[in-house]
Rosetta silent file (secondary structure, phi, psi, omega in degrees, C-alpha in Angstrom):
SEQUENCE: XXXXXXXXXXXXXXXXXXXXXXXXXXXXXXXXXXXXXXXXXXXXXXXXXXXXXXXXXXXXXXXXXXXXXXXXXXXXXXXXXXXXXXXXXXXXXXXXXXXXXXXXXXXXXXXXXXXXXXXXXXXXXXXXXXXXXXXXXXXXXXXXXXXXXXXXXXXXXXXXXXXXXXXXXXXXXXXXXXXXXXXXXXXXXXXX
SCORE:     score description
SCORE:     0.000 S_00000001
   1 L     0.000  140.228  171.123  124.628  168.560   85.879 S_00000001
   2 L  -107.588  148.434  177.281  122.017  167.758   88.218 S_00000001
   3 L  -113.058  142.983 -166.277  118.139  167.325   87.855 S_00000001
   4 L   -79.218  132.525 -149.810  115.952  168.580   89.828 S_00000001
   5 L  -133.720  -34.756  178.168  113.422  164.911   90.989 S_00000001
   6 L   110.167  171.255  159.039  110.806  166.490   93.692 S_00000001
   7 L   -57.794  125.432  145.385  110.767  165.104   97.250 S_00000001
   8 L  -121.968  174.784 -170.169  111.591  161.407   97.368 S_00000001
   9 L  -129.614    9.254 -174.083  112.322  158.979  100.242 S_00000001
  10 L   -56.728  105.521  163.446  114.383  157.027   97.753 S_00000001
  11 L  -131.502  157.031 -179.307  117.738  155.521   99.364 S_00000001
  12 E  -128.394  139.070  -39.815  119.639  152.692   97.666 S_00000001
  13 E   -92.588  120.889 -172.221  120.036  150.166   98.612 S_00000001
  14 E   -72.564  142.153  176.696  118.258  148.815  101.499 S_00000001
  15 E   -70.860  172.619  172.916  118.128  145.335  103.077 S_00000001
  16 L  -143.382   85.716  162.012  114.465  143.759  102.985 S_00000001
  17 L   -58.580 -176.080  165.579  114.353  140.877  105.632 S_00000001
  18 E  -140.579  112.506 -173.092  111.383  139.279  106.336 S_00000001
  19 L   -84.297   96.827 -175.128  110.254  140.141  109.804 S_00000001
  20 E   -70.651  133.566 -146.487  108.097  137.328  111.830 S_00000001
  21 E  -134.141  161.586  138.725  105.679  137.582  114.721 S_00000001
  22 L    72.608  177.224 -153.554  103.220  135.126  116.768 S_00000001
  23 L  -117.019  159.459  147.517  103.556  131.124  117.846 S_00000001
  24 H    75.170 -155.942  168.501  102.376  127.864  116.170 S_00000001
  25 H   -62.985  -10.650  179.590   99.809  128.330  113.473 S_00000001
  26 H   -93.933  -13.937  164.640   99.657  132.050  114.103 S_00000001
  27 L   -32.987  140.544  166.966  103.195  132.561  113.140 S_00000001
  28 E  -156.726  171.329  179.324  103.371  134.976  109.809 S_00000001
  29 L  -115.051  166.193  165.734  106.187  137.281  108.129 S_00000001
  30 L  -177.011  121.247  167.360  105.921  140.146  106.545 S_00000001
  31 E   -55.960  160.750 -140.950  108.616  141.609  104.207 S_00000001
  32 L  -158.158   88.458 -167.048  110.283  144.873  105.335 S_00000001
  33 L   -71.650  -63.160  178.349  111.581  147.326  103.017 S_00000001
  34 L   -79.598   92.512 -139.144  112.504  149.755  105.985 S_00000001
  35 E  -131.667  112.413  178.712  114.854  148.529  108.069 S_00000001
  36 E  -154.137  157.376  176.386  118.059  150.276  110.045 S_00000001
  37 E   -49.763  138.004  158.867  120.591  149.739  113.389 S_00000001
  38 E  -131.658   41.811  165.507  118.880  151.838  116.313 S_00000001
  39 E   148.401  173.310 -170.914  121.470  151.789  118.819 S_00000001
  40 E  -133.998  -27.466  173.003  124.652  149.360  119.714 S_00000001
  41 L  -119.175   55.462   48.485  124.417  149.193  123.651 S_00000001
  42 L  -109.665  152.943  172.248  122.386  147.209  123.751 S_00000001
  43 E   -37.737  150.424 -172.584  121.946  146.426  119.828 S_00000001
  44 E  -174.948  123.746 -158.770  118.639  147.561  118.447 S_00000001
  45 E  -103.348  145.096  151.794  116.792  147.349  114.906 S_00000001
  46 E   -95.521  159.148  163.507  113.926  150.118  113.845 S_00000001
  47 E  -179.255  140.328 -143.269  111.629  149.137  111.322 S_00000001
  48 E  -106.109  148.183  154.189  108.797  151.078  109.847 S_00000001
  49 E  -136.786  164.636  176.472  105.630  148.716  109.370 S_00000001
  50 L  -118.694  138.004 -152.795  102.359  150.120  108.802 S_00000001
  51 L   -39.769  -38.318 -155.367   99.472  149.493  111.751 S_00000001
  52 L   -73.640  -33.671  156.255   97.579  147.665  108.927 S_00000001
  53 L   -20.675  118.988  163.534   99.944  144.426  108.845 S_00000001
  54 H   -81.376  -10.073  164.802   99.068  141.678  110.693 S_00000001
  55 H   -58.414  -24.095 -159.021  102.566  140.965  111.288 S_00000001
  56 H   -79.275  -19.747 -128.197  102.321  144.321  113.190 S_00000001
  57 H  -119.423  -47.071  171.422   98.963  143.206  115.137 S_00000001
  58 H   -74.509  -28.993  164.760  101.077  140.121  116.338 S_00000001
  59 H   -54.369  -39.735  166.603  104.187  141.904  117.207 S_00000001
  60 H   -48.684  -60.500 -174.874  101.835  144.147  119.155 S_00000001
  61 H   -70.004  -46.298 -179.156  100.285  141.017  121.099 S_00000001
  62 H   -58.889  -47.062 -163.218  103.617  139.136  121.364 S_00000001
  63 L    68.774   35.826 -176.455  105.978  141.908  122.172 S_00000001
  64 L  -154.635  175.544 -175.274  108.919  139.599  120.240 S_00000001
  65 E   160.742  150.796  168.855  109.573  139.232  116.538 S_00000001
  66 E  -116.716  134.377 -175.402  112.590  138.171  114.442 S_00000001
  67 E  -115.322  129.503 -143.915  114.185  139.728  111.547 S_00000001
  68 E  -107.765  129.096 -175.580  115.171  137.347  109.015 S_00000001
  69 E  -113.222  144.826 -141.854  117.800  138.525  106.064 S_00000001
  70 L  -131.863  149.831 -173.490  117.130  136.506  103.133 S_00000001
  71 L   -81.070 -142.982  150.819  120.141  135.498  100.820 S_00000001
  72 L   -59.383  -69.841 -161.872  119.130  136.955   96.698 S_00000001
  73 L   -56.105    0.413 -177.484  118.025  133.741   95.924 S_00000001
  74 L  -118.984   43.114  130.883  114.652  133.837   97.497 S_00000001
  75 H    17.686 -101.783  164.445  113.660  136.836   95.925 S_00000001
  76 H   -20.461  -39.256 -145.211  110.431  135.426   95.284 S_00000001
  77 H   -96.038  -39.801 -155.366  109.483  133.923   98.337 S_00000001
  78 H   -78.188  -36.402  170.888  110.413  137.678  100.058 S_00000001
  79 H   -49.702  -49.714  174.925  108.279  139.527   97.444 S_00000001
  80 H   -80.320   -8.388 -164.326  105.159  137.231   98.105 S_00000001
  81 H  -117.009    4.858  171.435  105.372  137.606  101.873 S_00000001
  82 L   -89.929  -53.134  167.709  105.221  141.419  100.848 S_00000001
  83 L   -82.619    5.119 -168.821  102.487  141.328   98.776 S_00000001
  84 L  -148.311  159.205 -174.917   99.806  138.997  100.399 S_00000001
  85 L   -94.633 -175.509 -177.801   98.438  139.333  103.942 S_00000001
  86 L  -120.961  -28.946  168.901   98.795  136.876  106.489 S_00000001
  87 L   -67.744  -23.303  175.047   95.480  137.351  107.901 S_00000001
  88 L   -91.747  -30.810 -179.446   93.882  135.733  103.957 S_00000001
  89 L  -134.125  136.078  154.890   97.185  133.180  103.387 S_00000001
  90 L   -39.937  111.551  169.522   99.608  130.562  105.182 S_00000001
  91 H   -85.035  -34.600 -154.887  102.437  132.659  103.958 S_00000001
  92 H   -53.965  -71.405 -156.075  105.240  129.910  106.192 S_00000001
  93 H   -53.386  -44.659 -150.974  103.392  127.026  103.451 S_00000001
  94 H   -75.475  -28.035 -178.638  102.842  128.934  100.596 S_00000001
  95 H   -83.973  -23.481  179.968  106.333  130.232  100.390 S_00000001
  96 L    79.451   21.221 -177.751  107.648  126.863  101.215 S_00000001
  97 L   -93.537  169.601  179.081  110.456  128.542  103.912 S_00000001
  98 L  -116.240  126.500 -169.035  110.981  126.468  107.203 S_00000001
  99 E   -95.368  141.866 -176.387  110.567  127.855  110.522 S_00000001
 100 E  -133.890  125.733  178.083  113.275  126.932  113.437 S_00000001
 101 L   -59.664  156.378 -145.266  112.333  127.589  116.876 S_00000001
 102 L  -114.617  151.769  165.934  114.433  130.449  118.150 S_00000001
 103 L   -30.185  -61.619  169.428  116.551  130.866  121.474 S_00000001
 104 L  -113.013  -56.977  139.116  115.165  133.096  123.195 S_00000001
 105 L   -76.703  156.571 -148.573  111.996  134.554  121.672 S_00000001
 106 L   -93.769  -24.805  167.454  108.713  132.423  121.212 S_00000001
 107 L   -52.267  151.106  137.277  108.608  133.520  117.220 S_00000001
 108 L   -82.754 -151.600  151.525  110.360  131.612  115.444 S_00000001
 109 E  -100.860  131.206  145.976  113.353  132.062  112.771 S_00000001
 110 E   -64.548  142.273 -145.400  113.860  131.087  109.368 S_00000001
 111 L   -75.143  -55.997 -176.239  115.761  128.309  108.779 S_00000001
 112 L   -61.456    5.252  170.941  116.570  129.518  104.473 S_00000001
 113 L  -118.164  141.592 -133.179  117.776  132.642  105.710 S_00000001
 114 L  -129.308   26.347  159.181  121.289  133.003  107.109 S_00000001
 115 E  -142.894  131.657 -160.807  121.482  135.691  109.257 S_00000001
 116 E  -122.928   92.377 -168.925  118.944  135.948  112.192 S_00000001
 117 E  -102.735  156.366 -174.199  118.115  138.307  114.783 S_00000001
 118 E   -94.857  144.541  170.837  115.981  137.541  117.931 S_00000001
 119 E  -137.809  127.526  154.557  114.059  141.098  119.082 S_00000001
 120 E   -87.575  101.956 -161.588  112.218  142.409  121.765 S_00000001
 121 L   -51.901   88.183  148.655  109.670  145.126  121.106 S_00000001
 122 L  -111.912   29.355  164.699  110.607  148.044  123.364 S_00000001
 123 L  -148.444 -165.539 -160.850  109.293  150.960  122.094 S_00000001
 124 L   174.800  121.559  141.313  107.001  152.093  119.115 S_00000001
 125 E  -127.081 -175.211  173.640  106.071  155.369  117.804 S_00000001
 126 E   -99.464  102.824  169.514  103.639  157.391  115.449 S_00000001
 127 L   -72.119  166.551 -161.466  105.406  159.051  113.123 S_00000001
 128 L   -77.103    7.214 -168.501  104.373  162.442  111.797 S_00000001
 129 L  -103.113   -4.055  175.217  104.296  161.075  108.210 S_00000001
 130 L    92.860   14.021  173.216  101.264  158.630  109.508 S_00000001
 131 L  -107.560  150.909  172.249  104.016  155.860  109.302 S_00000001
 132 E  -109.021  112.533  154.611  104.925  153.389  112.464 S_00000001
 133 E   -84.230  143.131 -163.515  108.061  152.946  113.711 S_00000001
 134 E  -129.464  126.626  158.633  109.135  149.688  115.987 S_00000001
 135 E   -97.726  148.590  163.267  112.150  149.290  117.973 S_00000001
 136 E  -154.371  130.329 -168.462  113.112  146.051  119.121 S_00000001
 137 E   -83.985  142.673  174.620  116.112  145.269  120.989 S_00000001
 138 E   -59.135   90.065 -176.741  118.416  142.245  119.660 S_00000001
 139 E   -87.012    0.679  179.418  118.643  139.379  122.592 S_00000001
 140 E  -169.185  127.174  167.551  120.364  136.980  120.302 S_00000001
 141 E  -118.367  173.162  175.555  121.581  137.064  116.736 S_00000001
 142 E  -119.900  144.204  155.234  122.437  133.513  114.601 S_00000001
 143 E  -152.478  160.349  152.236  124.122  133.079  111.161 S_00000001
 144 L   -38.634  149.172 -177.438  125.007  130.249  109.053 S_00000001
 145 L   -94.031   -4.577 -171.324  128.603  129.141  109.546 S_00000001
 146 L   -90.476   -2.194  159.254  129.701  129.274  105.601 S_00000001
 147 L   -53.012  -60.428 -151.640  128.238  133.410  106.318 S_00000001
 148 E   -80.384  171.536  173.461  130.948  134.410  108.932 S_00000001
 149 L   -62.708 -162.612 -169.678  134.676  135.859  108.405 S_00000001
 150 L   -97.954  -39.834  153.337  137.830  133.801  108.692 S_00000001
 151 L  -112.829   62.293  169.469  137.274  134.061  112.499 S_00000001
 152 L    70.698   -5.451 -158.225  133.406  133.301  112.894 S_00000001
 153 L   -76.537  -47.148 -169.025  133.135  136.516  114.549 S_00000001
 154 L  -122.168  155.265  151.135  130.966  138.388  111.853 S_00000001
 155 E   -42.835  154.333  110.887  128.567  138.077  108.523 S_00000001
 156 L   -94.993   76.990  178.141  130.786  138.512  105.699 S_00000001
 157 H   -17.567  -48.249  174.862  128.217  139.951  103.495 S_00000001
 158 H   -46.563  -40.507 -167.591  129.998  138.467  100.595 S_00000001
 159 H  -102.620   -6.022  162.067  129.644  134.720  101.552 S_00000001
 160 H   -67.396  -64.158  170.946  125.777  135.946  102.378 S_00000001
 161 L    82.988   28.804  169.773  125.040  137.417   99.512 S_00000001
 162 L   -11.221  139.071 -173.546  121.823  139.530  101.050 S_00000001
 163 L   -87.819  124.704  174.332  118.865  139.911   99.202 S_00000001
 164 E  -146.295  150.047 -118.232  118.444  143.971   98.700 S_00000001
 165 E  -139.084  129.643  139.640  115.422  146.589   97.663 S_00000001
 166 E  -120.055  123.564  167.153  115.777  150.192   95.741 S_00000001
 167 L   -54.630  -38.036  170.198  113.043  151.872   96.850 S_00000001
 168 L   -63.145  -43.274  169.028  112.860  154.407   94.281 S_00000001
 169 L   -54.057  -84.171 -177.724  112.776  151.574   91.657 S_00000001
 170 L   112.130   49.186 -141.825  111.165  149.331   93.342 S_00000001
 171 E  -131.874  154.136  154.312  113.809  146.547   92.158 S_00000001
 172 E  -107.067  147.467  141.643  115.611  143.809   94.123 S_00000001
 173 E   -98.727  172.576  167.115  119.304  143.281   93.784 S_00000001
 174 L  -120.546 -172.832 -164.601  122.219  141.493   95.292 S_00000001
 175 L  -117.660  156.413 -162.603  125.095  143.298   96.142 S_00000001
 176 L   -87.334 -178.812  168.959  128.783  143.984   93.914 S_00000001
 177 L   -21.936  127.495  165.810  132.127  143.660   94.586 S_00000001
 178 L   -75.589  116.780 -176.380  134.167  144.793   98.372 S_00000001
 179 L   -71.284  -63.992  177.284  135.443  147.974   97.498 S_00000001
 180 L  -151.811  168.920  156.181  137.503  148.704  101.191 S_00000001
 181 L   -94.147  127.330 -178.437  137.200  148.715  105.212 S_00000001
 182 L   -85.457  137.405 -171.820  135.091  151.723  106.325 S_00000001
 183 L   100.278  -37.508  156.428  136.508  153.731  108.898 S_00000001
 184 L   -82.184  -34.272 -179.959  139.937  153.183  107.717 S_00000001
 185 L   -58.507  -59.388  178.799  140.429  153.880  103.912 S_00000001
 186 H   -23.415  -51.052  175.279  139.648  157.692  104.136 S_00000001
 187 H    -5.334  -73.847  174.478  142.573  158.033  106.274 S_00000001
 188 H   -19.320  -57.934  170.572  144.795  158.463  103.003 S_00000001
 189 H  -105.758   51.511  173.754  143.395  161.451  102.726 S_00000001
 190 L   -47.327   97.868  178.902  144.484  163.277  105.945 S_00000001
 191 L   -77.155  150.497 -161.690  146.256  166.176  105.340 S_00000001
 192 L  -101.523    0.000    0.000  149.191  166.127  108.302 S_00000001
């Protein structure tokens, strides 16, 4: 039987990178609960931040940012870079992550996290819920090489081991066992 819960916005579970803005000393992060693909030709990430963020104030001035997926084990580090502003703390020192200059865009990347995308802001809107959405398209991504498949081509989520948020909770997790390959398994049940 199902119970009836009210409106929620709950879905589980979502990655929570930590996305990074501005040059030098002005670099900062800011963890990122809302996060999803917005397009494949050319690749392109959404992510809702809200106007109040000073990551958002530098993404605004830069027009570039990077979105950094964090293994499990830094937890911690992604949770404080959630919770504290950037305009009151050194988030890069206080978390102790290491910044790596980037490819293409003038943010940099983090070095402890092992999958990396480079982004260019092109669009933005105001959503009707009073929330901001940011596209940015992907001019380069990076991963660790103990990350990719058997041929180098892709993440293998598995040898990542992605740090991930339930929203309803309000919990971090890592992620269980490969069940199948999507897009193929269903098949089975075709009827002919």
């Amino acid at each position: 039987m199902k119970r009836t819960l009210g409106p929620q916005n709950s879905v589980h579970p979502t990655p929570i990178p930590l996305v990074m803005s501005g040059v030098g000393e002005e670099a900062s992060m800011l963890a990122v609960a809302w996060v999803m693909p917005a397009g494949s030709k050319p690749p392109a990430l959404a992510l809702i931040i809200g106007k109040r963020h000073h990551t958002w104030d530098l993404i605004e001035r830069c027009g570039e940012f990077t979105v950094n997926f964090a293994p499990a084990r830094l937890y911690r580090e992604v949770d404080y870079c959630g919770v504290v502003s950037g305009r009151d703390h050194d988030k890069v020192a206080d978390s102790g992550l290491t910044l790596v200059e980037s490819s293409v865009v003038a943010p940099p990347m983090i070095a402890e996290c092992p999958y990396n995308h480079e982004c260019r802001l092109v669009a933005e809107y105001e959503l009707p819920t009073g929330s901001h959405m940011v596209i940015g398209e992907v001019v380069q991504s990076h991963a660790n090489e103990d990350t990719l498949n058997a041929e180098g081509t892709r993440v293998d989520v598995a040898h990542m081991d992605p740090l991930v948020y339930a929203t309803g909770n309000r919990e971090y997790y890592r992620l269980g066992e490969r069940l199948d390959a999507a897009y193929s398994c269903g098949k089975a049940l075709v009827k002919e």
